[in-house]
MARBASE-724935 format. One line per 8 residues: for each residue x, y, z of N, C-alpha, C. Coordinates in pm, 1 decimal. Example, Ala and Ser with C-alpha at 12.3 -4.5 7.8 and 13.67 -1.06 7.14 Angstrom:
2
1319.0:-569.0:780.0:1230.0:-450.0:780.0:1320.0:-330.0:780.0  1285.0:-225.0:708.0:1367.0:-106.0:714.0:1290.0:3.0:787.0
//
This chain:
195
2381.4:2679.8:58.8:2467.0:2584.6:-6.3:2408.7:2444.1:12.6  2405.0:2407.9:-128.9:2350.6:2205.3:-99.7:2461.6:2165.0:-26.8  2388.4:2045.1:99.9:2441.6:1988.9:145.0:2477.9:1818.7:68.6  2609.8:1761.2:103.4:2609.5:1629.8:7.5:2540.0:1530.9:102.0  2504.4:1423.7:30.9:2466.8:1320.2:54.1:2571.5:1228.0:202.1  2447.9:1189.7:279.6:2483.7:1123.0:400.0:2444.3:960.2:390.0  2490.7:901.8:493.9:2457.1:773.2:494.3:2287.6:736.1:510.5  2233.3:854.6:554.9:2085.5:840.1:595.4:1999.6:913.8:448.2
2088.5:936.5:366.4:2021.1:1010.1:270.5:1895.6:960.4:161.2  1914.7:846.6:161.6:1894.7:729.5:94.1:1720.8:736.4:162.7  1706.1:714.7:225.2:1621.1:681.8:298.0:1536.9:870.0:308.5  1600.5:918.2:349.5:1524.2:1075.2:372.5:1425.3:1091.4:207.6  1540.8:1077.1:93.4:1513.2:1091.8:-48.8:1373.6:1036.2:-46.4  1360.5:921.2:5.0:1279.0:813.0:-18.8:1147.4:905.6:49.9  1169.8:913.4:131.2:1031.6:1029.8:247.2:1011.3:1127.0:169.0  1109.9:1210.3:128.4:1055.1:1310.6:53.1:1000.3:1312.9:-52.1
1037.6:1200.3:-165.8:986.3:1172.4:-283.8:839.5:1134.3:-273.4  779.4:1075.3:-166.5:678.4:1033.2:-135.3:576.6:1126.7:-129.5  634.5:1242.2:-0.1:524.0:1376.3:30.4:529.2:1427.1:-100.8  658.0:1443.5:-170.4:608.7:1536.8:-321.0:504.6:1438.7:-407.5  532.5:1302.8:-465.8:486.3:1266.2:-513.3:297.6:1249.6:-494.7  286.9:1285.9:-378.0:175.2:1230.2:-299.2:75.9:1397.5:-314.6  186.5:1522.9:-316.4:125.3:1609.7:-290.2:97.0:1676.7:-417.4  186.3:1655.8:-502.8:174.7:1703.6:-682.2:152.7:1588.3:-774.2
188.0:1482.7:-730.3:207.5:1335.7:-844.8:336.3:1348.6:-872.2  337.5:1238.4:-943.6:465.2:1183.7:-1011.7:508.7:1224.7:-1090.3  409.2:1243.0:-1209.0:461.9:1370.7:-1310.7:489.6:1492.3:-1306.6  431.8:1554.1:-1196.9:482.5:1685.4:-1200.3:581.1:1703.8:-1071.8  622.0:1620.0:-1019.4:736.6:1622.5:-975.0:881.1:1563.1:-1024.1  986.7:1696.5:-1029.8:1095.7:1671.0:-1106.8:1211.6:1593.8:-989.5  1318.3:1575.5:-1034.4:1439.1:1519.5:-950.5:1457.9:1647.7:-861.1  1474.0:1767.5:-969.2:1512.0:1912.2:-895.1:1425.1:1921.3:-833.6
1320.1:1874.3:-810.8:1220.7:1919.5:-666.9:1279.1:1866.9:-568.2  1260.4:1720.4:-532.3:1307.1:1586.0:-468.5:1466.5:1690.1:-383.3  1564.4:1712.7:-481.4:1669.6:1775.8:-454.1:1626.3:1883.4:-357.0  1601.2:1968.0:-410.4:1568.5:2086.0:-341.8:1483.7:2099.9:-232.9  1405.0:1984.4:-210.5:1302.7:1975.4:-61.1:1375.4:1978.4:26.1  1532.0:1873.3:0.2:1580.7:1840.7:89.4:1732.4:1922.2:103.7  1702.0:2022.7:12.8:1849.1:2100.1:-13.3:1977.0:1999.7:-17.1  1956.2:1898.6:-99.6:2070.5:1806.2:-158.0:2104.2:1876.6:-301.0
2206.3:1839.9:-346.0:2279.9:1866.1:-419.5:2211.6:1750.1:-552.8  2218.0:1781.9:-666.0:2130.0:1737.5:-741.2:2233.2:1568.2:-748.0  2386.4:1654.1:-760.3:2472.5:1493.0:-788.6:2459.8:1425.9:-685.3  2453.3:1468.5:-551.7:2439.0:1388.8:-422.3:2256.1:1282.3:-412.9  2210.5:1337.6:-514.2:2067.5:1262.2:-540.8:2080.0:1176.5:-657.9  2166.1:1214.7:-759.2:2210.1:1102.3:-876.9:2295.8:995.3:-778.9  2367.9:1043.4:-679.6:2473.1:904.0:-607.1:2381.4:806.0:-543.9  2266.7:836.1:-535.1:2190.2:707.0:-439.1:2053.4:711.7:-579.0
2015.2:736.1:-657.7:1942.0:729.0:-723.1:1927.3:761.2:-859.7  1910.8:660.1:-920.7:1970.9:712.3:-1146.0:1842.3:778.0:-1216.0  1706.3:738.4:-1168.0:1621.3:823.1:-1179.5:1503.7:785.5:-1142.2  1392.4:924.3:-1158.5:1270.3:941.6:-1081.0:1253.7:766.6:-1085.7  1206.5:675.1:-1231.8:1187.2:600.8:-1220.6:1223.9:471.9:-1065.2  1343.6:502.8:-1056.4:1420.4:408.4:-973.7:1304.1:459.7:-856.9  1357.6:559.1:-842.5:1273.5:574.9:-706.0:1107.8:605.9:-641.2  1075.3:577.7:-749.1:899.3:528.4:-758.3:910.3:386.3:-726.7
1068.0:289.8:-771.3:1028.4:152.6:-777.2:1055.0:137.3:-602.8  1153.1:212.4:-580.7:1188.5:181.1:-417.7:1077.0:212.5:-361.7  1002.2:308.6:-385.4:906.7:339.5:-302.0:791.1:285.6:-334.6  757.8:219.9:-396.6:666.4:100.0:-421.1:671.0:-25.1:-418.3  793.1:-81.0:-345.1:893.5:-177.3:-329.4:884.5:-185.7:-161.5  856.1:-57.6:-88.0:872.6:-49.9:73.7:707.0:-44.3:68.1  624.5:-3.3:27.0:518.6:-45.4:36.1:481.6:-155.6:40.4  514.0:-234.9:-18.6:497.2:-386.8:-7.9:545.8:-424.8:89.1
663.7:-406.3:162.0:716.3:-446.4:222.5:627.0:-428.9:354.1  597.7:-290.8:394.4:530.0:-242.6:456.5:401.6:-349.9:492.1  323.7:-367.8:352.3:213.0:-454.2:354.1:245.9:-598.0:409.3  318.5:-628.4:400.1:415.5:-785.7:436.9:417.9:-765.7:621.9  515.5:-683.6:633.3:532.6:-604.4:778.7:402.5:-635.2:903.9  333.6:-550.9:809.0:192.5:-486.2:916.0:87.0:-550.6:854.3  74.7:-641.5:788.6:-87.0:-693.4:775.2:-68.5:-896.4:772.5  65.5:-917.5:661.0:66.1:-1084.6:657.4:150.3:-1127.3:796.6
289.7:-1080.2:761.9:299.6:-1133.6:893.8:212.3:-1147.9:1021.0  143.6:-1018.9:1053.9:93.3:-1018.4:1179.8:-28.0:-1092.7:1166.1  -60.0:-1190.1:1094.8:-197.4:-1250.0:1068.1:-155.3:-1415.4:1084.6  -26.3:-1385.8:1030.2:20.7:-1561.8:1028.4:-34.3:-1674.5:1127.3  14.0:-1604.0:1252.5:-49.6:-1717.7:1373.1:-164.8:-1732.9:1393.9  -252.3:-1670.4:1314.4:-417.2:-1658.8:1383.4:-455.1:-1836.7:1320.0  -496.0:-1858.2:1391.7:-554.0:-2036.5:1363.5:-680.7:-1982.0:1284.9  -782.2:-1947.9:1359.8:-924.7:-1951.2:1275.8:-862.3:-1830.4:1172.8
-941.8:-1884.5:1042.8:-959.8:-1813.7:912.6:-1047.0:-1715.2:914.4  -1152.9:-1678.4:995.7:-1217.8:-1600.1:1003.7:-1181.8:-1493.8:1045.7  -1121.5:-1484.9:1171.6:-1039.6:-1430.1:1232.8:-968.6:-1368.9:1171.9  -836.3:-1428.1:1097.0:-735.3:-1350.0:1067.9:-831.9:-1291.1:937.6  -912.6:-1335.6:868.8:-951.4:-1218.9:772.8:-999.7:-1123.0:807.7  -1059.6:-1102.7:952.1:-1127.7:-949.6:994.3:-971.2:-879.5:1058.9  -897.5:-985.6:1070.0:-791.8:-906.1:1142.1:-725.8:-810.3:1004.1  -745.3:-894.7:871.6:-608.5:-871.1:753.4:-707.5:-705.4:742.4
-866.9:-669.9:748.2:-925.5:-625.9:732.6:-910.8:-488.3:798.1  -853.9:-536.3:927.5:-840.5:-374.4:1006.0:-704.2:-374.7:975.3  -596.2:-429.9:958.2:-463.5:-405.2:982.3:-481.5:-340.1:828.2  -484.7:-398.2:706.0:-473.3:-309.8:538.5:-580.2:-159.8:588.7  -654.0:-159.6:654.0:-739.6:-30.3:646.6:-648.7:48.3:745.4  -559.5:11.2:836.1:-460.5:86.5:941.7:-354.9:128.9:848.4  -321.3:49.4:772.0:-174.8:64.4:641.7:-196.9:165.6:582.7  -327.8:193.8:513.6:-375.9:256.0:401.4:-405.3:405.3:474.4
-441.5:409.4:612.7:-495.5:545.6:684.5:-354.4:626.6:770.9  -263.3:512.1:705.3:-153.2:587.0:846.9:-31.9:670.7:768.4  -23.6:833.6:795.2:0.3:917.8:694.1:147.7:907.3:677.7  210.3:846.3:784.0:406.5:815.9:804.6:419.8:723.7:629.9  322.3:625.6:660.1:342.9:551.3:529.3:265.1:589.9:423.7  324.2:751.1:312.6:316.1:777.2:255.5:367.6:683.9:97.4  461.3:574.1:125.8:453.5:489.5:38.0:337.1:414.3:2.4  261.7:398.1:28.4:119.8:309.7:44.5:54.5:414.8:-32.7
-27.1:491.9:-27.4:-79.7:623.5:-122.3:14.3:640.6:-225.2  125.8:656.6:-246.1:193.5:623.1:-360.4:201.5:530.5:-493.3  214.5:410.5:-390.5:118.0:303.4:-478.6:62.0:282.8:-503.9  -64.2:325.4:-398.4:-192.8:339.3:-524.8:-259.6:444.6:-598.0  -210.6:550.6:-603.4:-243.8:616.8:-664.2:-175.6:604.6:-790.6  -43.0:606.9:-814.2:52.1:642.5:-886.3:46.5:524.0:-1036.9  16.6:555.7:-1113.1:-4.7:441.3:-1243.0:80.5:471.4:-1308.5  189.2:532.8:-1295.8:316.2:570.4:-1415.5:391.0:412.3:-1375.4
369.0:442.7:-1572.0:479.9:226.5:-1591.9:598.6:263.8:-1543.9  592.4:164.6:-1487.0:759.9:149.0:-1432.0:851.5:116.5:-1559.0  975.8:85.0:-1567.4:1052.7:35.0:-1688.3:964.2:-128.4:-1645.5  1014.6:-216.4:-1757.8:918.3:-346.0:-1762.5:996.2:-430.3:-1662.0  1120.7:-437.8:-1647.8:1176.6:-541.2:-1506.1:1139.0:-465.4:-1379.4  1127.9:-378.9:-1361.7:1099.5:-305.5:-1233.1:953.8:-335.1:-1202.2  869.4:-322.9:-1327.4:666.3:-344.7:-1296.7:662.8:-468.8:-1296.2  718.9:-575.7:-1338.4:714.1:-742.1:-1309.9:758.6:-736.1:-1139.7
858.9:-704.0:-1096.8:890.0:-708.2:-978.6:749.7:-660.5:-862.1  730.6:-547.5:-933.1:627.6:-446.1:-798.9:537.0:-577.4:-854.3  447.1:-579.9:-961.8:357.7:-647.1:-1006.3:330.7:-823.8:-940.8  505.4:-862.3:-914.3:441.6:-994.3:-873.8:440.1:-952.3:-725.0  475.1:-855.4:-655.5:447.5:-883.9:-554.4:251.2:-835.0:-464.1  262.0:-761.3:-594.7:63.0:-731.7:-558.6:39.6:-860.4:-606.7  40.3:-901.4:-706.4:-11.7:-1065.0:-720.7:14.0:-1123.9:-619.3  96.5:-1182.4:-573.9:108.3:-1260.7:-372.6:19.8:-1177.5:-317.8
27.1:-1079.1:-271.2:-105.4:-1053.3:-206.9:-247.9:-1077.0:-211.3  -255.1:-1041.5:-376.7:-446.8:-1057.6:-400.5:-408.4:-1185.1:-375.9  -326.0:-1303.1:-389.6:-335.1:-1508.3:-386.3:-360.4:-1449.6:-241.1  -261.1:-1446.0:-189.5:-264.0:-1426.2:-19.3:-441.7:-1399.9:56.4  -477.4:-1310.9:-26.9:-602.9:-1300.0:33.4:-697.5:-1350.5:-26.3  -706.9:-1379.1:-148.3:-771.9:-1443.8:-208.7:-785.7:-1643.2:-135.6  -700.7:-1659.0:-113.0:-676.9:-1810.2:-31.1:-736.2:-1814.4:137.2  -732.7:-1681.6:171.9:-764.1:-1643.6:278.8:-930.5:-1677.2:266.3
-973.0:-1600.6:179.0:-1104.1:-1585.4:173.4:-1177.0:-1713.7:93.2  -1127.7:-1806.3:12.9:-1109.7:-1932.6:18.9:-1150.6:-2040.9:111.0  -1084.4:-1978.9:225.4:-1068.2:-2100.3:327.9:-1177.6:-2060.4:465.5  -1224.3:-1915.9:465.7:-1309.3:-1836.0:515.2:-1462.7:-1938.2:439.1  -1476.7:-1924.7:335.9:-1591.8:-2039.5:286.1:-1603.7:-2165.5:287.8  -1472.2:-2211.7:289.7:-1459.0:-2344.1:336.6:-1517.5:-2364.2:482.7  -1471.9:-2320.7:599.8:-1493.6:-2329.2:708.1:-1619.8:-2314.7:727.6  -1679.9:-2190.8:660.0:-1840.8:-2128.9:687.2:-1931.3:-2244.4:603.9
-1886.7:-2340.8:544.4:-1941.0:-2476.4:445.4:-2062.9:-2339.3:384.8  -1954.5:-2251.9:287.8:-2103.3:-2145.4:251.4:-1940.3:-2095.0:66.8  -2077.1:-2118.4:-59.1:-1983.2:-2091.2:-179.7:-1927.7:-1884.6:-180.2  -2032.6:-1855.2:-20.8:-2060.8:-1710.3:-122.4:-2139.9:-1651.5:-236.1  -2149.6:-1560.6:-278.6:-2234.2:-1497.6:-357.0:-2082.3:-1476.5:-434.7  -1948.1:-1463.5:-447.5:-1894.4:-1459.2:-511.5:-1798.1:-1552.7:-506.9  -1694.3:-1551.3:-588.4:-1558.5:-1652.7:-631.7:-1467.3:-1559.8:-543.4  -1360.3:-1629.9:-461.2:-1280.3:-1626.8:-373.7:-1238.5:-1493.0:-439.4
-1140.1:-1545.5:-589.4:-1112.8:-1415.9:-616.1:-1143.6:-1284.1:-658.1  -1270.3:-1263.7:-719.3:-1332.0:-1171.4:-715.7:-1373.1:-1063.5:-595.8  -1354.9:-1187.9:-499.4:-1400.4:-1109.8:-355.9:-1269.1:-1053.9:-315.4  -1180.7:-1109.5:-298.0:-1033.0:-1064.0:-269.4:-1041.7:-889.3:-385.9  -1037.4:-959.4:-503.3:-1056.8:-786.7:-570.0:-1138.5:-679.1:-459.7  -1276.9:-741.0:-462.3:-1342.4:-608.9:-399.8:-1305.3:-597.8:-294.2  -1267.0:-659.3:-252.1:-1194.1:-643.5:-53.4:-1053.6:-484.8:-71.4  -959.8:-547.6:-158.9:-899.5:-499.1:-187.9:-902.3:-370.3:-254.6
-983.9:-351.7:-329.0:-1021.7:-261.9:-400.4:-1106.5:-169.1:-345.1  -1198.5:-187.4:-229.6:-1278.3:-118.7:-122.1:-1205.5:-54.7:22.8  -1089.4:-128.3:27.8:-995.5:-56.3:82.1:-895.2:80.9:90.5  -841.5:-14.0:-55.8:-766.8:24.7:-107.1:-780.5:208.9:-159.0  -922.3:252.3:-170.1:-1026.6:376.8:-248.3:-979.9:432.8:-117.1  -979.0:411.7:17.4:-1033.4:524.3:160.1:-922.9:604.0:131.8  -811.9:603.6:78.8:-719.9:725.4:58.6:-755.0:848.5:-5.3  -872.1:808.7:-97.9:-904.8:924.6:-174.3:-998.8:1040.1:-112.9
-1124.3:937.3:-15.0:-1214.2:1063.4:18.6:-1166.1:1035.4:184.3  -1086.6:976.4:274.6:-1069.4:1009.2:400.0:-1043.6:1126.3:441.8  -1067.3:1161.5:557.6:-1029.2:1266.1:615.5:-1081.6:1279.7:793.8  -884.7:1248.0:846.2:-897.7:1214.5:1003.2:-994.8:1326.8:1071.2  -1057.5:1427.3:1071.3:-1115.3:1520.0:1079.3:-1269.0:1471.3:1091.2  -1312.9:1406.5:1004.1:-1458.9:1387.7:984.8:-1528.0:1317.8:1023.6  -1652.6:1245.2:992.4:-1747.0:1191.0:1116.3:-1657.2:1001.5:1126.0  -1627.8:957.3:984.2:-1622.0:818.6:964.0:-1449.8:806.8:1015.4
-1431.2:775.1:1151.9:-1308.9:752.2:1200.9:-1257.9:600.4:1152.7  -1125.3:513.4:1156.3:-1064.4:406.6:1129.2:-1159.6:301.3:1229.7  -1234.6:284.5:1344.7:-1237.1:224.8:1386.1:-1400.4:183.0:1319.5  -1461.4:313.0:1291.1:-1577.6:278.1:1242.3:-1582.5:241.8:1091.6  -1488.1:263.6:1033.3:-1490.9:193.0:925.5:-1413.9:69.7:910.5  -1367.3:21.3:1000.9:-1307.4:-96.7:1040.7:-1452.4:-163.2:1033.4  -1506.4:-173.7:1133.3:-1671.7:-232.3:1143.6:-1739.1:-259.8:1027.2  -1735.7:-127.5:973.8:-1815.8:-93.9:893.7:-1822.0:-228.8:761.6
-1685.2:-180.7:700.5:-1631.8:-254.5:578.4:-1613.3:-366.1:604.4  -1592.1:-462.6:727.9:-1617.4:-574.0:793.8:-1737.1:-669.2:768.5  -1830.5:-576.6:824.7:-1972.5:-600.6:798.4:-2007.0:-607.6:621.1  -1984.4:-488.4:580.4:-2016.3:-501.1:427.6:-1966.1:-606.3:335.3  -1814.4:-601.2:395.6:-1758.0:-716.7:314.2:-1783.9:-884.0:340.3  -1833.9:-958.7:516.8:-1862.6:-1062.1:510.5:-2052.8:-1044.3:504.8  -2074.1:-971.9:479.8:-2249.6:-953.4:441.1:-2264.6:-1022.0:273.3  -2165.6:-940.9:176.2:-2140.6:-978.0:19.1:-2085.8:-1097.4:6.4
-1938.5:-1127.5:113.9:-1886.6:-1257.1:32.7:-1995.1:-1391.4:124.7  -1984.4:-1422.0:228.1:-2065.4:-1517.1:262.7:-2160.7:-1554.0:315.9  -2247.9:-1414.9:254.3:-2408.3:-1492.7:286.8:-2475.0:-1543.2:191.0
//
């Protein structure tokens, strides 16, 4: 027998939608899956959620948040610019490798349009970020009195975008662990933007 919806349900939905989404995609996961992972009752999943859509936006909505959480905040106080960019560097590659935050792989994998007020929302908030790091890396050349081989923002793309990929071929198992590709992509990335 489905069980109804609890005060914590909200939130479980949200976990589960993630592992399905993460483990089949978005499209081929229905509401009746979502329901049934969690043996909820399909109306007890319409009471906290009107559809799949909605809850791709929540869960691409805590990703950000997530990213806010664990990479800007914790960078805020760093005085040198250099610094906090190798720091923003291991903390987004810790975000992106850590499997609890299955919202993060969600988001980037997942390219289904949101309705158009919901993708302005997710959308401006990846825009603050690429500025966020993009200003970062900005002020990283400023300091180094060096233009780079690229434009602030372009580099912010590939920073981002070189990160952002380790979801696809990682695997905690194999030779290239988080710490060595911490280094690694460190190196690669202030080797390209400011020498």
């Amino acid at each position: 027998m489905a069980r109804e919806a609890t005060s914590d349900s909200r939130h479980e939905i949200l976990q589960a939608a993630a592992r399905l989404f993460q483990q089949r995609g978005y499209d081929a996961t229905s509401m009746n899956d979502v329901a049934g992972a969690l043996k909820l009752s399909k109306g007890g999943l319409y009471h906290h959620f009107q559809s799949k859509d909605e809850i791709l936006f929540h869960l691409m909505d805590h990703a950000m948040d997530i990213t806010q959480e664990q990479v800007i905040d914790r960078v805020r106080d760093i005085a040198d610019p250099e610094e906090r960019l190798r720091m923003v560097i291991r903390l987004h590659i810790g975000v992106v490798l850590r499997e609890r935050d299955r919202e993060i792989t969600v988001m980037l994998h997942e390219n289904h349009p949101l309705p158009p007020p919901l993708r302005r929302r997710i959308n401006g908030r990846k825009k603050d970020y690429v500025r966020f790091v993009e200003s970062l890396i900005a002020e990283v050349q400023k300091a180094r009195k060096s233009k780079g081989t690229a434009s602030p923002r372009a580099a912010a793309f590939a920073l981002l975008g070189m990160i952002n990929w380790i979801y696809q071929w990682y695997r905690p198992e194999g030779t290239l662990q988080e710490e060595h590709l911490v280094r690694q992509y460190t190196a690669i990335f202030f080797a390209g933007a400011f020498e």
